[in-house]
C-alpha positions in Angstrom: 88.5 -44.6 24.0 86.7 -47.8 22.6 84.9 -47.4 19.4 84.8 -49.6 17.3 85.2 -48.1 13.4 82.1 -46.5 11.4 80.1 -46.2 15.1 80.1 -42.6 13.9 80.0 -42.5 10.2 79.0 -45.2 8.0 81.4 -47.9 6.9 80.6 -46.9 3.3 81.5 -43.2 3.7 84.8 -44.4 5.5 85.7 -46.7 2.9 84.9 -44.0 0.4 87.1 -41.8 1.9 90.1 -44.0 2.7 90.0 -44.8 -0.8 90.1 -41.0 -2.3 92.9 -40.9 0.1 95.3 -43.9 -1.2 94.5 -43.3 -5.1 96.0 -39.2 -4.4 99.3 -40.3 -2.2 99.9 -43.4 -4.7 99.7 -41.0 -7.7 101.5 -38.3 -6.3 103.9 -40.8 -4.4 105.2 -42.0 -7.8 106.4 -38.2 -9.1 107.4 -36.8 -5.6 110.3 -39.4 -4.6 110.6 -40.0 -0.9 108.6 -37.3 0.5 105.6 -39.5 1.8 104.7 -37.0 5.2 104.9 -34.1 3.4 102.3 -36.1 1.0 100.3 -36.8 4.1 100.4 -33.5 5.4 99.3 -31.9 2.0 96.2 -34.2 1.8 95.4 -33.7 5.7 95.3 -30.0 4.8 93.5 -30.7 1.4 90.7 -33.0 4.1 90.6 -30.1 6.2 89.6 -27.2 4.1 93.2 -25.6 4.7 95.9 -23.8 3.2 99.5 -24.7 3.3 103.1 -22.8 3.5 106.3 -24.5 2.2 109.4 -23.2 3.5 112.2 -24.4 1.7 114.8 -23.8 -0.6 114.1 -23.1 -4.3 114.7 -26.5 -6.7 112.6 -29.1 -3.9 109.8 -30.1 -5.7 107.6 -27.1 -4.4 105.9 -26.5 -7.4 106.0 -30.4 -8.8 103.8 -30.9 -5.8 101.5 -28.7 -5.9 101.0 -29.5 -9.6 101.0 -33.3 -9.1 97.7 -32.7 -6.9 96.2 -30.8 -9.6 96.9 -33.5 -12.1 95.8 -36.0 -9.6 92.5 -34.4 -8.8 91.5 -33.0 -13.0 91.6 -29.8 -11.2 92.3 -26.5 -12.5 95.8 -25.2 -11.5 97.4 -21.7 -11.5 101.0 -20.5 -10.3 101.1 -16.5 -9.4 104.4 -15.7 -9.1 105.0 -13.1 -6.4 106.7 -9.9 -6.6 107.3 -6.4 -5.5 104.8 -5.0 -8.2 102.6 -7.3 -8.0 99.0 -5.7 -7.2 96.4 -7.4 -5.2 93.8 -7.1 -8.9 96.7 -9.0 -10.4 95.3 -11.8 -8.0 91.6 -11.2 -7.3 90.7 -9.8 -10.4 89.1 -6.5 -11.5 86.6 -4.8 -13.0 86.5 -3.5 -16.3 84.1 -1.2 -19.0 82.9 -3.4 -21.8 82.0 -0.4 -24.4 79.1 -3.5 -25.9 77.6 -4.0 -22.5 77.4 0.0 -21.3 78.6 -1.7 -17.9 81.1 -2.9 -15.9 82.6 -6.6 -15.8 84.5 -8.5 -13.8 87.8 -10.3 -14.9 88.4 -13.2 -12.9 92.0 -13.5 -11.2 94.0 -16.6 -11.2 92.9 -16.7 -7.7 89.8 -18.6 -9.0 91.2 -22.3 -9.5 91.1 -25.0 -7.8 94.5 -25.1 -6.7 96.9 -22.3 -6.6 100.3 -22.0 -6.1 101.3 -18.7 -4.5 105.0 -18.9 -5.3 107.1 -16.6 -3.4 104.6 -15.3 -1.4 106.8 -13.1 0.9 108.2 -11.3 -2.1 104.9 -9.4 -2.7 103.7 -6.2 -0.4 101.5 -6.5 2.6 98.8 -5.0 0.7 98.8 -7.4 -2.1 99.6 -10.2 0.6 96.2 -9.1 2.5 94.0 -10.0 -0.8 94.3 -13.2 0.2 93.0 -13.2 3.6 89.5 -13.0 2.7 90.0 -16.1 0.0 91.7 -17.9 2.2 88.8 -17.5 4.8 86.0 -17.7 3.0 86.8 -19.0 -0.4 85.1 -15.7 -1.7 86.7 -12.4 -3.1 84.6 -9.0 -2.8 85.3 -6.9 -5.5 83.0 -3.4 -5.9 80.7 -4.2 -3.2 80.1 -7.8 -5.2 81.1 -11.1 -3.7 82.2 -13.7 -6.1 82.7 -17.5 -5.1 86.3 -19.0 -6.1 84.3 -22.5 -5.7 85.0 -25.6 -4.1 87.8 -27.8 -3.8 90.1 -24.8 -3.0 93.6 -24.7 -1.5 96.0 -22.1 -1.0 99.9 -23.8 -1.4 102.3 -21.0 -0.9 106.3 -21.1 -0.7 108.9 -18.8 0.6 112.4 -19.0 1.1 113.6 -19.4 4.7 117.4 -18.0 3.6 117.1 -15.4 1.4 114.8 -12.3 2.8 116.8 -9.3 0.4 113.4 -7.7 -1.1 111.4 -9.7 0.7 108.0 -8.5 3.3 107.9 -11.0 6.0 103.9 -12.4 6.3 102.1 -10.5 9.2 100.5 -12.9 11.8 97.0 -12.4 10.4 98.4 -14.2 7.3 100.6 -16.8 8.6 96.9 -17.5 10.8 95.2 -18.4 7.4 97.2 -21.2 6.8 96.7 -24.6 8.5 100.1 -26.2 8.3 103.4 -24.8 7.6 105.6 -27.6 5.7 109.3 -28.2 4.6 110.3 -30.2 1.7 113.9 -30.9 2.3 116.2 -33.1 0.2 115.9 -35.8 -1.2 117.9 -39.1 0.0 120.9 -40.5 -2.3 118.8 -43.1 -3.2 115.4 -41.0 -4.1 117.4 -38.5 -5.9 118.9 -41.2 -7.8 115.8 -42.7 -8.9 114.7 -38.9 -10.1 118.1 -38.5 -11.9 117.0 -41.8 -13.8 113.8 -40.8 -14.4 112.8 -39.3 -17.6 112.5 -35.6 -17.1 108.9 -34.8 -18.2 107.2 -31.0 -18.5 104.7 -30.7 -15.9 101.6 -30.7 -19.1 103.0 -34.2 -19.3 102.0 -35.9 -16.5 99.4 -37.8 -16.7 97.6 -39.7 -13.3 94.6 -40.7 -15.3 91.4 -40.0 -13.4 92.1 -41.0 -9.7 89.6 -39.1 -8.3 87.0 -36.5 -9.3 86.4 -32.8 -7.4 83.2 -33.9 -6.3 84.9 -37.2 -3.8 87.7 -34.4 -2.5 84.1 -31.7 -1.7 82.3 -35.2 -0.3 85.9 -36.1 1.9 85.6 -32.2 3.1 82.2 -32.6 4.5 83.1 -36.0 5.9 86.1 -34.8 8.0 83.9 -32.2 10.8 81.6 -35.3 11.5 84.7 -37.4 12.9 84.3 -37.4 16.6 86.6 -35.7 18.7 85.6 -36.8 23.1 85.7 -34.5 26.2 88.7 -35.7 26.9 90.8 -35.0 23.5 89.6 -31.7 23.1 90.9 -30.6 26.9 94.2 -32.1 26.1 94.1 -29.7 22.9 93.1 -26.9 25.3 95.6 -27.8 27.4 98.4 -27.8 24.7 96.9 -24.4 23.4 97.0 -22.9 27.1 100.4 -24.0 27.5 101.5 -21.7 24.4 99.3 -18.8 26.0 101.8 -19.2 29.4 105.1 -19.9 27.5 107.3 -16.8 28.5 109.3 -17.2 25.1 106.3 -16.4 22.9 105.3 -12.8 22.7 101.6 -14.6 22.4 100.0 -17.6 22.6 97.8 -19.2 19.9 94.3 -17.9 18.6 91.4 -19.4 19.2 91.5 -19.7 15.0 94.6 -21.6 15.4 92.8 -23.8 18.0 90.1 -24.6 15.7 92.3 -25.3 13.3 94.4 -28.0 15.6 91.1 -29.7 16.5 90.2 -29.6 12.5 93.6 -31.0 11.1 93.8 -33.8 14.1 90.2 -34.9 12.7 91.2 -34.8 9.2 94.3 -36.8 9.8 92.2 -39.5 11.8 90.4 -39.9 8.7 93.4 -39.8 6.8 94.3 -42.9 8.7 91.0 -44.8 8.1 89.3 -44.0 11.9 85.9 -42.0 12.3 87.5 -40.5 16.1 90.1 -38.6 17.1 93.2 -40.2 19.5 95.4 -38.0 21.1 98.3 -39.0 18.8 96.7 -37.5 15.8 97.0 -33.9 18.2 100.1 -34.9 19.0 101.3 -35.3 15.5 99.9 -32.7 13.5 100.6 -30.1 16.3 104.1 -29.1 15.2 102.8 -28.3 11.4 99.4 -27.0 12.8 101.0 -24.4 15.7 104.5 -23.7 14.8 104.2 -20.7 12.0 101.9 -19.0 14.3 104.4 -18.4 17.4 106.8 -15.9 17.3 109.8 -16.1 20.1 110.1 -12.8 22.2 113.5 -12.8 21.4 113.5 -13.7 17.7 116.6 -15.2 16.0 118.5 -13.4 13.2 118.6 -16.9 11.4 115.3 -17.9 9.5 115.8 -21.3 10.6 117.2 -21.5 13.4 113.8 -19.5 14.9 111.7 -22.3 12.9 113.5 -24.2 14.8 113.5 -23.1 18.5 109.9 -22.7 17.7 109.5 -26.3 17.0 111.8 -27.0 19.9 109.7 -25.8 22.7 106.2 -27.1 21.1 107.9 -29.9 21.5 108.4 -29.2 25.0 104.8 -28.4 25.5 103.8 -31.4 24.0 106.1 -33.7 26.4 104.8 -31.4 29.2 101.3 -31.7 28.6 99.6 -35.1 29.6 97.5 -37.5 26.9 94.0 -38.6 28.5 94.2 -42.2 28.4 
């Protein structure tokens, strides 16, 4: 594939973007210690349009994260904690008789931010879970026959715990569909967590990342990422990675055309990301894990959280070793 950079999209726009890109990791890179994929794969989804799940342990950074990028975009930021009696107006909002008016309003629920941390998400019931489908599509939340726009950046970063499911409702597929990438924060090394023992332990309203960038460069990035060009030839070697989960025997079922569409979307946004205006089969390769893992589910599934995250993993892996790269 020989193209030489900005054939597609203009060197300014490419320099733009590669720019919004290095300001976010640098400023988020100096609070989250040692995590620089994860920080990758959070801006890739943020490029993309998509919604992420962080599976991990309580204490990571989870939440530091997720606020960092706030801070780091003058965003507005909201945490809904997640919980057995938690309704889905608790998150969308509802509709209430102003006396003055003669008429119903609507409240706005912490849904409508910029960025929201859905914390715990699995600890909530399926109903309240499904309020989110139709944000998490759209970016828009239909209350009483009215729609009502949540606006734009938006992302969706939502954790659960992989150990601990006492009193939790595990996500149905058509959830787990709506998010792009499924993450894991993991430890930190000796040497990172030593650094954030030494650090001065700051609240997050203390943080302070200046202006890096602005919501309007993350909306102009956005619009940039489905104009990065994506030949014949990488989108049958998605297709054929995508067919090979369809004919996997462990899977009860293979992955969506949605989750297609979002493999081809998150490859593009991480070719971007990397400062190229086309797509190479690598950027498939490496986002596929992330991208297609949360939305297999084994035939035969584990007891063990974990250990089916990580057979999961294990034969996408496969696939992807199987399935040839076009030259």
């Amino acid at each position: 594939m020989e193209k030489t950079m900005s054939e597609f999209l203009p060197t300014e726009v490419m320099n733009s973007s590669r720019d919004v890109f290095h300001r976010l990791k640098t400023v988020i890179g100096s609070r989250i210690k040692g995590k620089d994929e994860v920080i990758d794969n959070i801006l890739i989804c943020l490029a993309a349009g998509g919604h992420a799940l962080i599976e991990d342990l309580p204490g990571v950074g989870k939440t530091t994260l997720a606020y960092c990028l706030a801070k780091a975009m003058h965003s507005d930021f909201k945490r809904i904690q997640f919980t057995s009696d938690l309704l889905p107006t608790d998150v969308t909002g509802v509709s209430v008789y102003d006396e003055k008016e003669k008429s119903f309003i609507f409240k706005k629920g912490p849904i409508f931010s910029n960025i929201v941390l859905a914390d715990e998400i699995n600890r909530a019931t399926p109903k309240t879970q499904s309020s989110l489908l139709e944000v998490m599509d759209h970016g828009r939340v239909s209350i009483d026959g009215e729609t009502h726009v949540v606006g734009d950046p938006f992302i969706v970063l939502a954790t659960q715990n992989p150990v601990d499911y006492e009193g939790t409702f595990p996500l149905p597929e058509s959830q787990m569909d709506r998010f792009l990438m499924r993450l894991q924060m993991g430890y930190p090394s000796q040497e990172n967590e030593l650094q954030i023992l030494a650090s001065e332990n700051s609240n997050y309203n203390d943080l302070d990342f200046g202006d890096p960038v602005s919501r309007e460069d993350i909306v102009r990035v956005r619009s940039t990422v489905a104009n990065v060009y994506v030949e014949n030839s990488v989108l049958e070697y998605i297709l054929g990675i995508i067919t090979a989960t369809r004919t996997e025997t462990e899977f009860k079922a293979g992955i969506s055309v949605r989750g297609c569409l979002a493999l081809k979307t998150a490859a593009q946004a991480r070719a971007l990301y990397l400062g190229r205006d086309f797509v190479l089969p690598e950027d498939v390769e490496s986002v596929s894990s992330a991208t297609l893992s949360h939305r297999l589910n084994l035939r035969r599934p584990s007891s063990d959280a974990i250990e089916e995250r990580r057979l999961v993993e294990g034969i996408v892996s496969r696939i992807l070793a199987v399935v040839p790269q076009p030259k």
